[in-house]
Legacy VTK file of the C-alpha trace (Angstrom):
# vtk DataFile Version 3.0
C-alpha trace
ASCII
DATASET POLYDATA
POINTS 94 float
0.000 0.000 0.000
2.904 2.639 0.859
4.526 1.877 -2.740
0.551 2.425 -4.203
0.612 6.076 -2.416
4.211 6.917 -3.397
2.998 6.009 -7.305
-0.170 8.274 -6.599
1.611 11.161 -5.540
4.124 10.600 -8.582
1.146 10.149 -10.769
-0.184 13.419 -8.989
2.907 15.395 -9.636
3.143 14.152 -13.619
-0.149 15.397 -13.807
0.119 18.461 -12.477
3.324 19.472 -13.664
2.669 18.599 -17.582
2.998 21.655 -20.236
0.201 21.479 -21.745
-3.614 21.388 -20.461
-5.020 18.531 -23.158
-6.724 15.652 -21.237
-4.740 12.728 -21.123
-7.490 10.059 -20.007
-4.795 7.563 -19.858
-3.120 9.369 -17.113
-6.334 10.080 -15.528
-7.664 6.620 -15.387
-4.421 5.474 -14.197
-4.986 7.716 -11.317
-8.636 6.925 -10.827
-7.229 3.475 -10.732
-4.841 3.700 -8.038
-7.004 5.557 -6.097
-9.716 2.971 -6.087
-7.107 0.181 -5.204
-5.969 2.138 -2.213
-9.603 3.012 -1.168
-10.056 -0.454 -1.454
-7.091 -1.471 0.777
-7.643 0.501 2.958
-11.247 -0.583 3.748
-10.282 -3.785 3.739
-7.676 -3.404 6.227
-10.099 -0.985 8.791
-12.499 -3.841 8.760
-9.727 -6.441 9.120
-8.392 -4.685 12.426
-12.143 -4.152 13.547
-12.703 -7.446 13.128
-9.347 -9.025 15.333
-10.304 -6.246 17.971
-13.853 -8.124 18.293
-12.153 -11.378 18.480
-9.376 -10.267 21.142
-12.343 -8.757 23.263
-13.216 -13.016 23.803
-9.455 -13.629 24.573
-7.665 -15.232 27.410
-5.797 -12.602 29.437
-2.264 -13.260 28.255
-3.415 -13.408 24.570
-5.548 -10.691 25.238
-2.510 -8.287 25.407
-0.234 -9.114 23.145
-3.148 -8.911 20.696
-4.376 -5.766 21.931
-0.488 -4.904 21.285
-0.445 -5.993 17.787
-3.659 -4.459 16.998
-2.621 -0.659 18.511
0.651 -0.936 16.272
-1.329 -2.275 13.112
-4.006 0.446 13.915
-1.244 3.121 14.335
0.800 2.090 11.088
-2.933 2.093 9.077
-3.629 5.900 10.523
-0.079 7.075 9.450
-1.056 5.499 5.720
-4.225 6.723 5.646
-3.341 10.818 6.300
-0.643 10.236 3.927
-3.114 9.166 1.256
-5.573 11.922 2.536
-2.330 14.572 2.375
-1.737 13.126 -1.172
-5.395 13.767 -2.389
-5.628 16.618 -1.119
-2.523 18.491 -2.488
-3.680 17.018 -5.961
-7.268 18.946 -5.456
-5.827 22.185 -3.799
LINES 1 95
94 0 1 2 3 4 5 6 7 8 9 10 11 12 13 14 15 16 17 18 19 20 21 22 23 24 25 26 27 28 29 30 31 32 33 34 35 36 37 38 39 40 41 42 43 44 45 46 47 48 49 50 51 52 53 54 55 56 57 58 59 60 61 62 63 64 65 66 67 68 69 70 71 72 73 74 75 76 77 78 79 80 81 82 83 84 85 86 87 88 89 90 91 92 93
């Protein structure tokens, strides 16, 4: 998912920065495209880390915390991704 933003933003920036103003639909889809995918990942990974946090809730103690553990760091790394895609969309539409 981080190399999917990093091509976004360099997608962004070749579209932004181009001489001329014609529409180049390939460039656009190909955007488009990588924005869905992300979308898409990222969805899937919110409900993946809902979905362990309702499972660890029915954990033993000891597995309790070192899933709660896991989940805070996977939850933390997802929020860092998703502002960065947020930041990357948003400079493109500013």
């Amino acid at each position: 998912m981080i190399s999917k933003v990093k091509k976004l933003t360099q997608l962004h920036d070749k579209h932004l920065t181009r001489p001329d103003f014609d529409e180049n639909s390939s460039e656009e889809k190909e955007i488009e495209s990588t924005t869905k995918d992300i979308t898409s990942m990222l969805n899937t990974c919110h409900m993946s880390v809902q979905q362990i946090s309702s499972e660890t809730n029915q954990s033993q103690t000891n597995d309790k915390r070192l899933a709660n553990n896991v989940l805070q760091a996977t939850a933390s790394a997802l929020q860092d991704l998703t502002v960065k895609f947020r930041k990357c969309q948003s400079n493109y539409l500013h």
